[in-house]
C-alpha positions in Angstrom: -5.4 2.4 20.0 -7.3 2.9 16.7 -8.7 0.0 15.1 -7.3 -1.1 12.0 -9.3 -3.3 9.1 -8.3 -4.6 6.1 -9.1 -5.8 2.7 -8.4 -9.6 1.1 -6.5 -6.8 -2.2 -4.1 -5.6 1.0 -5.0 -2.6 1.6 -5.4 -1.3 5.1 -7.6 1.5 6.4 -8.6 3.1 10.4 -10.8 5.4 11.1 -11.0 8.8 13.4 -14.3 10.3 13.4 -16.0 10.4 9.7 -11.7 10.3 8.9 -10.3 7.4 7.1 -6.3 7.1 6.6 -5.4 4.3 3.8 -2.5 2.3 3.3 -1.1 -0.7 1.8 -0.1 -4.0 4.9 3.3 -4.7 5.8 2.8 -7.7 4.0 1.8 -6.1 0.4 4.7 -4.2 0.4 7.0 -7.1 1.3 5.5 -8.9 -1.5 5.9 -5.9 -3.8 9.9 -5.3 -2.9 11.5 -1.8 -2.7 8.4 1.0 -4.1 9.8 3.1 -6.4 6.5 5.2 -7.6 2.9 5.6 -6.5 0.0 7.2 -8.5 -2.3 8.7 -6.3 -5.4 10.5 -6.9 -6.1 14.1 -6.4 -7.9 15.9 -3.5 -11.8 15.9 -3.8 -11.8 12.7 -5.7 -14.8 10.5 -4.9 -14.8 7.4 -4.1 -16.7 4.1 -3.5 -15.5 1.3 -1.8 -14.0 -1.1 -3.8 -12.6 2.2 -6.5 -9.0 1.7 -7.8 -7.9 4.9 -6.8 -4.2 4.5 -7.9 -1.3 2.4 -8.4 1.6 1.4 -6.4 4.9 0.3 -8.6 7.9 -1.6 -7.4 11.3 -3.3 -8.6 9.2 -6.4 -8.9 5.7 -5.3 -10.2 2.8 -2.5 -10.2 -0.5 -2.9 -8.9 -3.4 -1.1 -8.5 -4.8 0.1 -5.4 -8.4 0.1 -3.9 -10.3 1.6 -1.4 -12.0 0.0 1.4 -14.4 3.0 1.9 -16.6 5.2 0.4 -16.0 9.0 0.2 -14.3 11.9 -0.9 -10.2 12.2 -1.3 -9.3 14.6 1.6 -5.4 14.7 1.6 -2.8 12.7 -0.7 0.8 11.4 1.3 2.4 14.5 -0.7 5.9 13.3 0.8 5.5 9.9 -0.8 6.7 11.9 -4.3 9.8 12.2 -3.1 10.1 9.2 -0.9 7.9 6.1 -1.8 10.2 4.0 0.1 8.5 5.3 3.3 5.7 2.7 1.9 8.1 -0.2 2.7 9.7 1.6 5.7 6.9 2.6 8.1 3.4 0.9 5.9 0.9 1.5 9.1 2.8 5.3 9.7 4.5 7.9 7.7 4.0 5.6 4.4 0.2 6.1 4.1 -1.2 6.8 1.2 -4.8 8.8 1.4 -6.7 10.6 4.2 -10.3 10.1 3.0 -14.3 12.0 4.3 -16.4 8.7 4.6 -19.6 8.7 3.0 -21.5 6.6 5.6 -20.0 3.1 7.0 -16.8 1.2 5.7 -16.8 -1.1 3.2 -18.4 -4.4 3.3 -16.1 -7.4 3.6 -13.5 -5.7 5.7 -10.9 -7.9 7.6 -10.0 -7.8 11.4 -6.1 -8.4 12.2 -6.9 -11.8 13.0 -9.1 -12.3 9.5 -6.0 -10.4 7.9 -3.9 -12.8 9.6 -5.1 -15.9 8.3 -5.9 -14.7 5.2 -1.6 -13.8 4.4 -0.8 -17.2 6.6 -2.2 -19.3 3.3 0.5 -17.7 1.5 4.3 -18.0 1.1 6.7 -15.0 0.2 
């Protein structure tokens, strides 16, 4: 199983070779409600960690999004146009959001599931 890290802003992010697939955590989106729109960026972007590189917007609220890693925009969730309530459906699966070339390492300051884990237990829904 690939591992998966994560950021304290609820983002999460694994890695295949120098290949970095994004998302938002199970738990963002149940804090966000039912997604009804996300602003991605476009192929060939650059990015470094800690970039907003879009915005996801709900019933409830919209907030920006930000990348764990540093690199280049590879591929955009193209389906999520037509169906952002995969984001809220399937978060670690078919709702991901960017497929991104690293530039070197991941971030700094990323979390484990267990860091994750403690970090979302200090809050209620």
């Amino acid at each position: 199983m690939v591992e998966r890290y994560y950021t304290e802003t609820h983002e999460w992010v694994t890695v295949d070779d120098s290949l970095a697939t994004i998302g938002i955590t199970d738990y963002a989106q149940a804090q966000l409600g039912d997604v009804v729109f996300l602003e991605l960026p476009r192929v060939g972007k650059l990015l470094e960690a800690g970039d907003s590189f879009g915005v996801v917007e709900s019933v409830k609220a919209a907030s920006d999004l930000y990348s764990p890693v540093a690199g280049t925009v590879a591929e955009v969730n193209e389906v999520l146009n037509a169906s952002p309530e995969l984001v809220n459906r399937d978060p670690y699966g078919e709702g991901w959001l960017i497929k991104v070339n690293l530039n070197g390492d991941l971030g700094q300051g990323l979390l484990d599931e267990a860091g994750y884990q403690s970090l979302t237990e200090g809050h209620s829904s």
